[in-house]
N, C-alpha and C positions, 0 to 999 in steps of 0.2 A: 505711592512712591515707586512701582514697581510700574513699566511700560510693556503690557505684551506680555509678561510672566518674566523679562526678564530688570535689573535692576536700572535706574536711570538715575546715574550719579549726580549731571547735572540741574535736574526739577530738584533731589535729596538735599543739597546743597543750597538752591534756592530758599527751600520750606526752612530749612536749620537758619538762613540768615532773616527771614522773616521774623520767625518766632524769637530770634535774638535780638532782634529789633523793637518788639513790642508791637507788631506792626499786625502780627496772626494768634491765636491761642490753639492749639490742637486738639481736636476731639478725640471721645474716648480712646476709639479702635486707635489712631495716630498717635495717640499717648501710650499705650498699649505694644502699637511697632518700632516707637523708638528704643523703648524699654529694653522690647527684645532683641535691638539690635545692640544695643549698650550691656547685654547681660545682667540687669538689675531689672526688679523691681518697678512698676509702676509708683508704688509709694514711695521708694529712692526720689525720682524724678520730683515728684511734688514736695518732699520733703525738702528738696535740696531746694529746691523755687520757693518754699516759703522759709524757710533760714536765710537764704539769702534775702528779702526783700524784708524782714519784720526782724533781721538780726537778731535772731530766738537761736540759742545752743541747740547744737543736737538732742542733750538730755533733756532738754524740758520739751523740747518737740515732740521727742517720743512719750515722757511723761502724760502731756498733755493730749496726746494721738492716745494713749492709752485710756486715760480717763476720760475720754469723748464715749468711747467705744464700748466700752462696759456695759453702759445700759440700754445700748442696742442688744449686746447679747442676753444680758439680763431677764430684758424684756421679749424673746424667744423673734427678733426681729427680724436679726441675722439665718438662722434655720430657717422665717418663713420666704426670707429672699431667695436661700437657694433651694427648699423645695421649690419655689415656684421654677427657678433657674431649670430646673432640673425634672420640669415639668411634671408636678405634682402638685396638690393643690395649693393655694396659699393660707397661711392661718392670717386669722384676722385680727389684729390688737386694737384694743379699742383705746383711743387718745388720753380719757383719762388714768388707764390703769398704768402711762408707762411710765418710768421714772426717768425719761431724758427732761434735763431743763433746757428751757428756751433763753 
């Protein structure tokens, strides 16, 4: 979104009517620079795009964003993501001991 280091209102514009369109989906990093340019949260963004589309309240989104998430941490999944993040090594969980359902 950015031309030269400096900002390019018109391409920014473009992409926002794209993606309003249904027409583009935005990758990470892009999901990521719009956030920061809204002041919120990457998971704001998705949250708000799945409430809108599956007409779910905000509390059970989050409810349910909760109880997704648990047994990633649980299962020590989340720490091996960001050691690895964070360039250290990864631990390795093995499939059967984790307790996410499929």
């Amino acid at each position: 979104m950015r031309k030269g280091g400096s900002f390019n209102r018109a391409k920014y514009f473009r992409y926002l009517s794209l993606l309003e369109h249904g027409r583009s989906s935005p990758t990470l990093d892009k999901l990521q620079d719009l956030s920061e340019a809204l002041g919120v949260s990457p998971l704001v963004l998705l949250g708000a795009a799945t409430a809108i589309k599956e007409g779910v309240p905000v509390d059970e989104l989050i409810d349910e964003f909760a109880a997704q998430m648990r047994p990633f941490e649980a299962d020590g999944i989340l720490n091996a993501a960001r050691s690895e993040l964070m360039g250290r090594s990864c631990l390795v969980v093995q499939p059967a001991e984790s307790s996410i359902e499929h």
